[in-house]
N, C-alpha and C positions, 0 to 999 in steps of 0.2 A: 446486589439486591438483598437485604433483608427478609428474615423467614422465620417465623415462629411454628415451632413443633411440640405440639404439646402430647404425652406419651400418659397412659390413663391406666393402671393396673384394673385387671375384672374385680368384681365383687366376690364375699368371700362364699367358695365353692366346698362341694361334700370331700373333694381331697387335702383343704388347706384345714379343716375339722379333726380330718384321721392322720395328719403327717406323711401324708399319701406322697411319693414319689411319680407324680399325674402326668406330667411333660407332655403327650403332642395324646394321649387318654383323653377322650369327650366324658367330661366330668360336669356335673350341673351345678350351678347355683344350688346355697344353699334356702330354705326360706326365711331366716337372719340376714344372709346377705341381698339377697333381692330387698327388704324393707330397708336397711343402711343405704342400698344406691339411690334408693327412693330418699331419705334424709337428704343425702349428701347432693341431690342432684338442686335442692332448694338452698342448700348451708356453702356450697365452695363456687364462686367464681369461675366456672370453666370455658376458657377463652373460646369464642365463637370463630367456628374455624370454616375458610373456603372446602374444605372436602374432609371428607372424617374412611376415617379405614380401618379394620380390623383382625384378630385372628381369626382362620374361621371357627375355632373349636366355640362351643355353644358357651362356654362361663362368659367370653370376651363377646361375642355376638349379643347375648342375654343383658350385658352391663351397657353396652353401644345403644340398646334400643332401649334402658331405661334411662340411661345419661341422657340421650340427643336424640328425644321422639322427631319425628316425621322426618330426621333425616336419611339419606340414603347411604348407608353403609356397604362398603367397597372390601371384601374379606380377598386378605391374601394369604398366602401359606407361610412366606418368609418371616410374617410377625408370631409363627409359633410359638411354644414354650422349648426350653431343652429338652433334645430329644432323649432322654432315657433307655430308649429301646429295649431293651430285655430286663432293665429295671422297673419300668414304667409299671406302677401299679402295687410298687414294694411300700408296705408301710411300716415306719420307723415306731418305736414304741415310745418315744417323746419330742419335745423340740430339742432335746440335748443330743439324743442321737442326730437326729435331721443336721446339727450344725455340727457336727464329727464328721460327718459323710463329706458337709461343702467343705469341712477346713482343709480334707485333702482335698477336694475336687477343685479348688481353688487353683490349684499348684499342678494342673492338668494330670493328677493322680485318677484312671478310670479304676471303678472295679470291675467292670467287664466291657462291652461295647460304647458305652454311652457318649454324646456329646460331651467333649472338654470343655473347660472354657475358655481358649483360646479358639475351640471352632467354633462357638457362641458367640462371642468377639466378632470376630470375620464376618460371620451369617449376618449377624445385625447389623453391625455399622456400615457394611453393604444396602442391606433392606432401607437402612434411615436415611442413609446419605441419594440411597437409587431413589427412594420417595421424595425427596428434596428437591431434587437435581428434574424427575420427571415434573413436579408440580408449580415451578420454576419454569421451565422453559413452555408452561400452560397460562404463566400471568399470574400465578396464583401466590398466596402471599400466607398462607397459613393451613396447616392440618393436623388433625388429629388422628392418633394413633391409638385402640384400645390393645391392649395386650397383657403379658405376664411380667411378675415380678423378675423371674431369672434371666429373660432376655434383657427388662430394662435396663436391669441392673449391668451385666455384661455390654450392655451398649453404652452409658455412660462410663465406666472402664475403660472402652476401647477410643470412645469420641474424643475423652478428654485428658487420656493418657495416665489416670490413677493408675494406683497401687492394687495389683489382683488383692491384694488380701480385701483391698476397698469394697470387692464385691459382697462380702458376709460383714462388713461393717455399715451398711447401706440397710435402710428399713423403708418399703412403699407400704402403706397400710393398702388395704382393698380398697377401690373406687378412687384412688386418689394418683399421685404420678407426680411428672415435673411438665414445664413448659421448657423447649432448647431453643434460644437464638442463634438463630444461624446468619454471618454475611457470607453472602454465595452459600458454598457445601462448607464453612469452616463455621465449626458450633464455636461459641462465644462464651455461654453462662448460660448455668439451666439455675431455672428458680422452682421450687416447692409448691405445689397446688396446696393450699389448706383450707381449713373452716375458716370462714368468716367469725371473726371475734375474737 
């Protein structure tokens, strides 16, 4: 069976502004990012999917109900951000730091408790493949998925067997994400959501 999974990064929130280390932190939209999901919900072709689902923290919840009005959004916890845990909330004082932190964190280097990326890895492609597998044996033939940048990213990683370093060389803007092909649970080729034009 054939299955399109289309994965939607939130809009851009008050921690992706400050270089905030936010990970599973309920952090809001910002009000720049609410009017771009507004843009973008007009400008990007986003496939029309039998079920849509989310993380529940409120940036991914907030992006879900301006992308896909009147749909009914299904929040699970598995789609969270990296959990940070005792880092959560530490803010770096550029994007220069921010990409020093992942280049070791790439290479499962913690600084103190935090999710690795290899248990980011695991976490996801667990979540993606269990949502596939459940929405599959429903008849269902496509879903959407709103969530964060570092899970997506670790989940394409893990799905399609890149190079960890692939993770910090991967760019999701806000609002935007990829679509995955999947026959049965084996992804296929994921394609780019973009602007129109």
């Amino acid at each position: 069976m054939n299955f399109a999974l289309t994965l939607v990064r939130h809009g851009q929130s008050t921690a992706n502004i400050r270089h905030m280390l936010a990970g599973w932190k309920d952090v809001e939209l910002t009000e720049t990012g609410r009017k771009e999901l507004e843009k973008l919900a007009s400008a990007v072709d986003y496939p029309e999917s039998d079920i849509y689902f989310s993380s529940p923290l409120k940036r991914c919840r907030e992006t879900a109900e301006i992308l896909f009005p009147g749909r009914k959004i299904i929040c699970r916890d598995e789609f969270r951000e990296i959990n940070f845990r005792m880092l959560e909330g530490w803010i770096l004082s550029s994007k220069e730091e921010m990409d020093a932190y992942f280049a070791d964190w790439v290479n499962d280097e913690a600084y103190l408790d935090e999710e690795t990326l290899s248990d980011v890895m695991e976490r996801g492609s667990r979540a993606v493949l269990g949502t596939v597998a459940e929405c599959e044996a429903k008849g269902l033939h496509s879903a959407t998925v709103v969530m964060h940048s570092g899970l997506m990213r670790a989940c394409l990683v893990a799905l399609f067997g890149l190079e960890r370093e692939d993770f910090n060389r991967m760019s999701v803007a806000n609002g935007l994400g990829v679509v995955i092909d999947f026959d049965g649970l084996s992804p296929v080729r994921w394609t780019p959501l973009q602007r129109r034009g």
